[in-house]
N, C-alpha and C positions, 0 to 999 in steps of 0.2 A: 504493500500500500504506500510505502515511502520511493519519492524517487533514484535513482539509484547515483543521479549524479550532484544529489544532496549532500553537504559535510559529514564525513565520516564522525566526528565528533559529533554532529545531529543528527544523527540516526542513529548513534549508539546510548544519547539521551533518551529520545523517545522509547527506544527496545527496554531500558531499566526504568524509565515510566513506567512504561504498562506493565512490565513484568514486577514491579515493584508495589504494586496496587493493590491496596485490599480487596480479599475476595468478594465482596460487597456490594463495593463500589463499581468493581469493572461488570457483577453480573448484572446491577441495576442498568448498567448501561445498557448489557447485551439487551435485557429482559422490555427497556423502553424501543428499543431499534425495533426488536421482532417483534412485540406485542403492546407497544403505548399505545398513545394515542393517535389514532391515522386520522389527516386532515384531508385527504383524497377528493374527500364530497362536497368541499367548502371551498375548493381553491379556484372556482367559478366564480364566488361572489367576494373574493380580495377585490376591493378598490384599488389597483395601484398607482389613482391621483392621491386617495388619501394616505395611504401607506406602499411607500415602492418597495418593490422585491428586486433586491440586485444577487444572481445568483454566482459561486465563483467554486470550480470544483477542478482539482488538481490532474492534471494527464495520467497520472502511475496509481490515482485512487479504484483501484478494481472493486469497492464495496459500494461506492456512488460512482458510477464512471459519467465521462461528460455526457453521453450520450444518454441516461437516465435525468441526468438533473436538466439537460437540454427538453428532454421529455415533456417534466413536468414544469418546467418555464414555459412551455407551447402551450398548457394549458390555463397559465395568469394571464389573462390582458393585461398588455403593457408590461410585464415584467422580463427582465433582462438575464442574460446568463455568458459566462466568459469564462472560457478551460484554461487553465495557467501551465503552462507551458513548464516541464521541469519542477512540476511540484506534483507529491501526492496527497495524502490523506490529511495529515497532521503538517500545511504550508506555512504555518507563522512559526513555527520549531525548525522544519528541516530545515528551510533557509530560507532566513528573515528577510538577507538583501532581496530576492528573487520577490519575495512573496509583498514586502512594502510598496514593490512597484503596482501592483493589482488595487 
């Protein structure tokens, strides 16, 4: 999920993140991904005069790849989406120069 031509020190941050995570913590996450709240049915009626959606998903993210988050940006009017070149999943950690330009 990280890109590969992200800082070796930034990827081996990340990898002792997550592996360093209470068991808890990381299943409430898996547990919200797979089974929270799905907004699916609502993302018709986002205004996005009132509230924009700018969407921004990393090239080497294989769990949301562009092509997914491009997906469901086709179904906000008005809402925006930009794949970041040389970034994956976790883009303000692997690399921050790359990732402040977006």
């Amino acid at each position: 999920m990280m890109s590969p031509t992200s800082p070796l020190v930034n990827r081996q941050l990340i990898w002792h993140l997550y592996s360093a995570q209470a068991y808890g913590i990381f299943h409430g996450d898996l547990d919200f991904y797979f089974g929270g709240w799905d907004g699916r049915s609502r993302m018709k009626d986002i205004d996005t005069k009132k509230c924009p959606v700018f969407m921004l998903t990393g090239e080497y993210d294989w769990s949301n790849t562009p092509a997914m988050s491009q997906a469901t940006c086709d179904k906000i009017k008005g809402a925006k989406h930009s794949a970041m070149k040389g970034l994956g999943h976790f883009p303000a950690t692997e690399n921050p120069k790359v990732f402040v330009g977006y």
